[in-house]
Backbone as ProteinMPNN parsed JSONL, in Angstrom:
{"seq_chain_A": "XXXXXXXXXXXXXXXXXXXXXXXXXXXXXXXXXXXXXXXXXXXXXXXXXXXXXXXXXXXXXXXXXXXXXXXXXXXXXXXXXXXXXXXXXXXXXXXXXXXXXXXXXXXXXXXXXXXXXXXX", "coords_chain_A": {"N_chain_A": [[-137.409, -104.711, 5.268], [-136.404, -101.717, 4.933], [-138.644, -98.652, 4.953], [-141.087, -96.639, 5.98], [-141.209, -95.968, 9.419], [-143.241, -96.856, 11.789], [-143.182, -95.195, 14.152], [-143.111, -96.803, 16.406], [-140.693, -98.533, 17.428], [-137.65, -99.879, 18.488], [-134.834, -100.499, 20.857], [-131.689, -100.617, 19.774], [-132.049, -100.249, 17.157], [-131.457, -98.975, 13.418], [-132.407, -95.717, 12.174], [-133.342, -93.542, 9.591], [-132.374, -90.1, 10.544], [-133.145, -86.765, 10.007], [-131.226, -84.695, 11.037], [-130.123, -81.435, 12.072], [-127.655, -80.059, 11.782], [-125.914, -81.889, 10.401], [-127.305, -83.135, 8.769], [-129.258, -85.7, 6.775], [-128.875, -88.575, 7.826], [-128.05, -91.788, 9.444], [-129.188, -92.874, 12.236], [-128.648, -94.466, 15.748], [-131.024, -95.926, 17.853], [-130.345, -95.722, 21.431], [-132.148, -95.532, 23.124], [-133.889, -97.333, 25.972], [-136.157, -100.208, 25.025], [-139.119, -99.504, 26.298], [-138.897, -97.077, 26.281], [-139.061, -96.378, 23.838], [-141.253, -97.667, 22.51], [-143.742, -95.999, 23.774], [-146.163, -93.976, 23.931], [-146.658, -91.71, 25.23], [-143.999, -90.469, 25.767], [-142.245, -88.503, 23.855], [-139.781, -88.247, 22.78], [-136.542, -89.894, 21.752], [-133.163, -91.448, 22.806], [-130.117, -91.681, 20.572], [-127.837, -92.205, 18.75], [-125.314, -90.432, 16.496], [-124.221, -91.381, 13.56], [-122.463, -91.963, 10.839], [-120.977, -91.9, 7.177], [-118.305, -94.086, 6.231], [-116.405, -93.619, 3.624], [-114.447, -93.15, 3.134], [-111.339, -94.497, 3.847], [-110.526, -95.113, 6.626], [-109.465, -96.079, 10.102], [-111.526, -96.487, 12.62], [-112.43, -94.28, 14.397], [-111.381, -94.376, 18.44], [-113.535, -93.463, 19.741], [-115.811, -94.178, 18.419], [-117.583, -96.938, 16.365], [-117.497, -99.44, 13.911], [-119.805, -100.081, 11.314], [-121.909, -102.066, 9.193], [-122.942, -104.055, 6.315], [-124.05, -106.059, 7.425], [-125.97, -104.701, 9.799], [-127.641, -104.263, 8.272], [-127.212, -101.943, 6.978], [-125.998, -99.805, 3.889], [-123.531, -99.531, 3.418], [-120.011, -99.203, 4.808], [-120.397, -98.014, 8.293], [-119.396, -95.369, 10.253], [-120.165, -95.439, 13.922], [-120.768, -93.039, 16.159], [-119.9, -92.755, 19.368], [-119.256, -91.046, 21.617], [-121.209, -88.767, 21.892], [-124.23, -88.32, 22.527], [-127.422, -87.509, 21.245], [-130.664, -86.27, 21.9], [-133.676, -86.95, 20.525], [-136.247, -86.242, 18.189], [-139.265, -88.418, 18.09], [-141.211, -88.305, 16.282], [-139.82, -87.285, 14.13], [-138.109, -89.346, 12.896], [-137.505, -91.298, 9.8], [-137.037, -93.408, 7.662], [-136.55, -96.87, 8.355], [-133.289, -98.739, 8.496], [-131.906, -101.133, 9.695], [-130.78, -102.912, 12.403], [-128.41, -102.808, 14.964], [-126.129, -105.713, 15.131], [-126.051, -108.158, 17.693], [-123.503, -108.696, 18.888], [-122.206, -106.236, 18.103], [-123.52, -104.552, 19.84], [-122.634, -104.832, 22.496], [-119.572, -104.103, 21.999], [-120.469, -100.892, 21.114], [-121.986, -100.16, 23.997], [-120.125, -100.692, 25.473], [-118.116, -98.57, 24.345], [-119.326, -96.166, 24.827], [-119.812, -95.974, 27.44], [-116.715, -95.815, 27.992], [-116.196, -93.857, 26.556], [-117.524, -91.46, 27.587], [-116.326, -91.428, 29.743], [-117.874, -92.916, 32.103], [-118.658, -94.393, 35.505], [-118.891, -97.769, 36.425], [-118.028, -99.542, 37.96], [-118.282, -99.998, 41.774], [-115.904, -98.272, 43.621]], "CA_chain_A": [[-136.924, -104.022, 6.441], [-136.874, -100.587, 4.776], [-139.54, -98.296, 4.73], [-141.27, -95.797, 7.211], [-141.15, -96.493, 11.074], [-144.272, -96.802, 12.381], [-143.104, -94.376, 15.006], [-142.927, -98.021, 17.131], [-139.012, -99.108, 17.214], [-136.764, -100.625, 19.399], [-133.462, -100.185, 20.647], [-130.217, -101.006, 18.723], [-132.642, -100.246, 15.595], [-131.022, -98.062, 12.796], [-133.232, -95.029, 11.351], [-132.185, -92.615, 9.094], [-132.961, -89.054, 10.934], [-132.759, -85.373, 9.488], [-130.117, -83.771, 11.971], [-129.724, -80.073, 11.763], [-126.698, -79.722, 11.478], [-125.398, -82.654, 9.83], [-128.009, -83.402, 7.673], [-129.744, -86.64, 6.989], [-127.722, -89.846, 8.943], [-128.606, -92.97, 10.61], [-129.218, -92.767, 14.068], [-129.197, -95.624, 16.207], [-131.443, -96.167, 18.953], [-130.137, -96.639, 22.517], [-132.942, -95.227, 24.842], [-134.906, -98.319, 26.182], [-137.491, -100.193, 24.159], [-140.318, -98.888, 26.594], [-139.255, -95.791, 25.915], [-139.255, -96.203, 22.077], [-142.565, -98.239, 22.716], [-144.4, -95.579, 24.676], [-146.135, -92.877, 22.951], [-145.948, -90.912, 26.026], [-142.311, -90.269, 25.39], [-141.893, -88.177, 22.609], [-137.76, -88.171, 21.894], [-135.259, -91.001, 22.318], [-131.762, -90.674, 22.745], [-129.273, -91.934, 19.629], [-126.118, -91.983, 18.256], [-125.216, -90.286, 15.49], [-123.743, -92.491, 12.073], [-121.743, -91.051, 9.695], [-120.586, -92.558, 6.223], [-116.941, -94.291, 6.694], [-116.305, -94.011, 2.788], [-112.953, -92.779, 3.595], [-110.79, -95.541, 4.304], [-109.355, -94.742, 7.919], [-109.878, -97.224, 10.824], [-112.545, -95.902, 13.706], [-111.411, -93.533, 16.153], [-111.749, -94.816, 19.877], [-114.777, -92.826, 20.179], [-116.602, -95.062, 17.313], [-117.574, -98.175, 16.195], [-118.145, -99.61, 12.575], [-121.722, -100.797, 11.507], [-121.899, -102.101, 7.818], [-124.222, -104.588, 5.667], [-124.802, -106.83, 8.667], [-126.516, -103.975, 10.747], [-128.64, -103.052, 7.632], [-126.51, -100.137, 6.221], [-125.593, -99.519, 2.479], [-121.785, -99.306, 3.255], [-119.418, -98.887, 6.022], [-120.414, -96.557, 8.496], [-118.712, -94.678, 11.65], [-121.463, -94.758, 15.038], [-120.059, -91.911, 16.987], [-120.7, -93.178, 21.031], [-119.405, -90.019, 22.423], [-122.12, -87.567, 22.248], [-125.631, -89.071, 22.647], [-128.46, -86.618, 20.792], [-131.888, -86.606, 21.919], [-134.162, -86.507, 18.896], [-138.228, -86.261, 18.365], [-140.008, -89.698, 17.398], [-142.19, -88.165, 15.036], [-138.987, -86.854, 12.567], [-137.501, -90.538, 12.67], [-137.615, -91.781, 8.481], [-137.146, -95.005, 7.227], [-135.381, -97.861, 9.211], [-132.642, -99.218, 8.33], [-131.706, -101.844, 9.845], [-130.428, -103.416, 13.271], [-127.362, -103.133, 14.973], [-125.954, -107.343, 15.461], [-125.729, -108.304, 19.134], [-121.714, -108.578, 19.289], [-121.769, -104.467, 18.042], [-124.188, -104.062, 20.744], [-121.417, -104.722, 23.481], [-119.233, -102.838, 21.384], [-120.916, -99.689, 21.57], [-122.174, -99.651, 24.987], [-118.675, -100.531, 26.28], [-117.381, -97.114, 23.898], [-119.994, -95.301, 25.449], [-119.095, -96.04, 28.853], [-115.094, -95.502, 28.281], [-116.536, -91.892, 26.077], [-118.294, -90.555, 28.545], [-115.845, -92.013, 31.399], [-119.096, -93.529, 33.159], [-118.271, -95.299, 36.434], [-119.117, -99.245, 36.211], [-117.862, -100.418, 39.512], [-118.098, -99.211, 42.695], [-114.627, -98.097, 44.674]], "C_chain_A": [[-136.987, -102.512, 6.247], [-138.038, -100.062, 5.09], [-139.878, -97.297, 6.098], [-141.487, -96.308, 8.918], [-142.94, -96.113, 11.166], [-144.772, -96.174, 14.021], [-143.299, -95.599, 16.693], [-141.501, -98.684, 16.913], [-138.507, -99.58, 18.346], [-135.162, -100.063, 19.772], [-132.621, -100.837, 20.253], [-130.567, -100.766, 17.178], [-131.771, -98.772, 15.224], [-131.704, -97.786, 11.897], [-132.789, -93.687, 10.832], [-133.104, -90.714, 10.148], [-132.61, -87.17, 10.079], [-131.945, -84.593, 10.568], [-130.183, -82.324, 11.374], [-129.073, -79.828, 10.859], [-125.362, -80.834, 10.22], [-126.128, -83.215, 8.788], [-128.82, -84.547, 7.922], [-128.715, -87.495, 6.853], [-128.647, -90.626, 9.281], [-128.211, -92.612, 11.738], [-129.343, -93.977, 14.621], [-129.497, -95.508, 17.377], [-130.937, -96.228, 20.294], [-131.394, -96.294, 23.674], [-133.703, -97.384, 25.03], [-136.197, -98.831, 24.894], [-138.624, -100.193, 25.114], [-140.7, -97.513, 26.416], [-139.517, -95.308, 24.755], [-140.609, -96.759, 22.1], [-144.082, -96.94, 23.051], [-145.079, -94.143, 24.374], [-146.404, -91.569, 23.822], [-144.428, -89.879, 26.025], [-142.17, -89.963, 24.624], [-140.336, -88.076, 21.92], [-137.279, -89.557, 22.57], [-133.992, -90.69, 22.4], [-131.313, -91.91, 21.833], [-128.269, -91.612, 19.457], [-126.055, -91.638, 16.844], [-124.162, -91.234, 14.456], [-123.147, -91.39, 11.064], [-121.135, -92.046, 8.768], [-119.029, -92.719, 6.531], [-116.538, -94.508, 5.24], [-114.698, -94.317, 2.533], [-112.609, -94.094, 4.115], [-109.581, -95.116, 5.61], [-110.318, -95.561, 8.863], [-110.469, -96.037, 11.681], [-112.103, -95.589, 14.5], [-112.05, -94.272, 17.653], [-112.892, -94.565, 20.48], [-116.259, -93.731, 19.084], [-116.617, -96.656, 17.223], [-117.785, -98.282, 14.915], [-119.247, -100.758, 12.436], [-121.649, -100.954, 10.049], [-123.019, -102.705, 7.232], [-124.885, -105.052, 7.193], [-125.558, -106.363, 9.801], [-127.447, -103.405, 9.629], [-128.12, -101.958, 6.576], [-125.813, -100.622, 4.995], [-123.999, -99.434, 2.24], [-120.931, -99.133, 4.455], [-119.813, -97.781, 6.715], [-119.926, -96.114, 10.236], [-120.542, -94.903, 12.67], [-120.616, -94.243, 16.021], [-120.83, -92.516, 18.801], [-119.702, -92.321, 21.644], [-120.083, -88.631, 22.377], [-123.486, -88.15, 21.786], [-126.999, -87.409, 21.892], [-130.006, -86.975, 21.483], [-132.913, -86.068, 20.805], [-135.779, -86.956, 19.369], [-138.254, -88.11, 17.526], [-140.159, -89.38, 16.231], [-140.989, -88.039, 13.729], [-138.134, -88.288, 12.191], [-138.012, -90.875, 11.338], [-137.815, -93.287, 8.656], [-135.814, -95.778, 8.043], [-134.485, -98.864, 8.497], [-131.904, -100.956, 8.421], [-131.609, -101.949, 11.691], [-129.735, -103.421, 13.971], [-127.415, -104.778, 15.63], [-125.388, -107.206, 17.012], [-124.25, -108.349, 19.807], [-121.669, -106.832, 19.043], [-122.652, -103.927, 18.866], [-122.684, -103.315, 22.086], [-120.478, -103.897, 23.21], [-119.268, -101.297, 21.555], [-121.471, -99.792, 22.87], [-120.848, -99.51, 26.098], [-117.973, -98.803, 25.636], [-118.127, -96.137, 24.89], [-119.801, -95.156, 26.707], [-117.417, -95.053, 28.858], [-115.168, -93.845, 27.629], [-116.743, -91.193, 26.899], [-117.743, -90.992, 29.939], [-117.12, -92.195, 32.352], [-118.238, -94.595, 34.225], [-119.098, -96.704, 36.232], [-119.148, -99.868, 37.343], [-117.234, -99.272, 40.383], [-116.042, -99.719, 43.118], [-114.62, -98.436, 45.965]], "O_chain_A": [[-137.516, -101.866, 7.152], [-138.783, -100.897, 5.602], [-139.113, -97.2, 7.057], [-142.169, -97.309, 9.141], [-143.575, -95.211, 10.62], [-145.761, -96.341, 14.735], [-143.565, -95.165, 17.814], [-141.441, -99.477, 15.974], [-139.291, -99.609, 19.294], [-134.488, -99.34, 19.038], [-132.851, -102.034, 20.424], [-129.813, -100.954, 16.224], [-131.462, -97.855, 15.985], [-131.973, -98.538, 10.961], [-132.067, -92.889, 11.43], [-134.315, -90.501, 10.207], [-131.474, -86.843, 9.735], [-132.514, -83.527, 10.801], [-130.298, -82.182, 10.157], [-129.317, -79.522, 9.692], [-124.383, -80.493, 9.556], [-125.518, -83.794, 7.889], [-129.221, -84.681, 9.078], [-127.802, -87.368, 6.038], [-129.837, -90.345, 9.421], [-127.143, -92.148, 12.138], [-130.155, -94.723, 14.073], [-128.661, -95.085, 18.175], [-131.183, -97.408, 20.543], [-131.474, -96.748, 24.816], [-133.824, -98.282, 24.196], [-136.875, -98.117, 24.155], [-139.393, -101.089, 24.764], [-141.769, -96.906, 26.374], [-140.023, -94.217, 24.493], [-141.313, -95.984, 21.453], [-145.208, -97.093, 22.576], [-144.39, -93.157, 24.635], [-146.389, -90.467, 23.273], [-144.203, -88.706, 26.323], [-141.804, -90.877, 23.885], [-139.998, -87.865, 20.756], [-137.613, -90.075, 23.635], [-133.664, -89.561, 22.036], [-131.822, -93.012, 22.037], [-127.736, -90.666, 20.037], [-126.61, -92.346, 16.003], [-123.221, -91.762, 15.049], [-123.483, -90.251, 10.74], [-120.721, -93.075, 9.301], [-118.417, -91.761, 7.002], [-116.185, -95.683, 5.134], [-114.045, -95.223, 2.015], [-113.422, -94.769, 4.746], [-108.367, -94.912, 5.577], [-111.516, -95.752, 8.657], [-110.079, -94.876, 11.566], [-111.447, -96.206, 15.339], [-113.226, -94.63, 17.724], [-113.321, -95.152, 21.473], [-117.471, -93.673, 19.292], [-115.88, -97.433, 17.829], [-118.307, -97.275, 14.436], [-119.494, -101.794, 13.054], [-121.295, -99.919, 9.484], [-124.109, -102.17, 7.435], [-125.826, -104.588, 7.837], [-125.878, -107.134, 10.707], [-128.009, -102.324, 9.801], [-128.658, -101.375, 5.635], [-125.142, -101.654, 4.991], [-123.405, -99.306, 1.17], [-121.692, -98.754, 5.344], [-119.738, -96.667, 6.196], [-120.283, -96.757, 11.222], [-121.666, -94.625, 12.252], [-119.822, -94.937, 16.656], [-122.01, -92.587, 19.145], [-119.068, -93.006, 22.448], [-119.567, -87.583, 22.765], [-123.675, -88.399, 20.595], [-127.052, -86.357, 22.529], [-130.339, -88.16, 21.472], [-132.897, -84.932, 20.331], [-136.28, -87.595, 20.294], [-137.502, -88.681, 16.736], [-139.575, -89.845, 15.253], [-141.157, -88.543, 12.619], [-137.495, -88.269, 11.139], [-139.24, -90.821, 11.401], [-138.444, -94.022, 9.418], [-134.648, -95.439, 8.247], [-135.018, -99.81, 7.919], [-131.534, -101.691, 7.507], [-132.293, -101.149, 12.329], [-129.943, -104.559, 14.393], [-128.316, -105.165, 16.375], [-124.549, -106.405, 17.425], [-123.963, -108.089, 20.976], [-121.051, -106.182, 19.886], [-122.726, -102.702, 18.77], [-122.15, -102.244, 22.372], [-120.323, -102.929, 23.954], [-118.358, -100.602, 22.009], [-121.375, -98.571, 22.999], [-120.605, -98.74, 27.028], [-117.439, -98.008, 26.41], [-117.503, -95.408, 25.662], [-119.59, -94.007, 27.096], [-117.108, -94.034, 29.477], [-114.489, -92.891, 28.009], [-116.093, -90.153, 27.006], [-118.378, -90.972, 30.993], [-117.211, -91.496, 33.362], [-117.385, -95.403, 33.858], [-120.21, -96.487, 35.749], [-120.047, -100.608, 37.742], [-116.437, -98.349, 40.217], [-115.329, -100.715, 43.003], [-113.609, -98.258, 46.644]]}, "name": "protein", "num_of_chains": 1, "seq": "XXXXXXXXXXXXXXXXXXXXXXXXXXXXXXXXXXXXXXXXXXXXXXXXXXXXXXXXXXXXXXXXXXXXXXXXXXXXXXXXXXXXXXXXXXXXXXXXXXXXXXXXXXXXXXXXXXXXXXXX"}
């Protein structure tokens, strides 16, 4: 499963990215997989990952992603502030996130970003 992306990924996939400011992190996927597909489309949008070595439970704004998504250790996915990032600087993939931490995070992301769901 390691190894370099073939600049072909999917969404819910976890790849480690070089961030600015934060350094190198897993990112995980959410744009569409046509848009990760499509070599038209040069950026996707992600969530930044951060190491949860620290033992404190996940703020409301997070979720935790561990072996079973791929990852080397517990780790925070931040779903209130979405990054858009280049294809080309995407590394080696990680792993997966599992279909129950799907729901998970798109429900945080919703209640983060107070997104409306149902009409009034």
């Amino acid at each position: 499963m390691n190894g370099r992306p073939s600049r072909s990924f999917n969404q819910w996939d976890i790849l480690m990215f070089p961030f600015s400011k934060e350094k190198r992190h897993p990112a995980v996927i959410i744009s569409n997989d046509e848009a990760c597909q499509n070599p038209d489309v040069e950026e996707v949008n992600a969530l930044l990952c951060t190491s949860a070595k620290v033992n404190r439970p996940a703020k409301a704004t997070e979720e935790i992603l561990d072996e079973a998504d791929g990852l080397d250790w517990k780790t925070m996915v931040r779903c209130d502030k979405i990054h858009l990032l280049s294809k080309a600087q995407f590394q080696e993939r990680k792993g997966t996130v599992t279909d129950e931490r799907r729901h998970f995070i798109a429900r945080k992301i919703v209640e983060a970003l107070r997104l409306p769901i149902h009409r009034v």
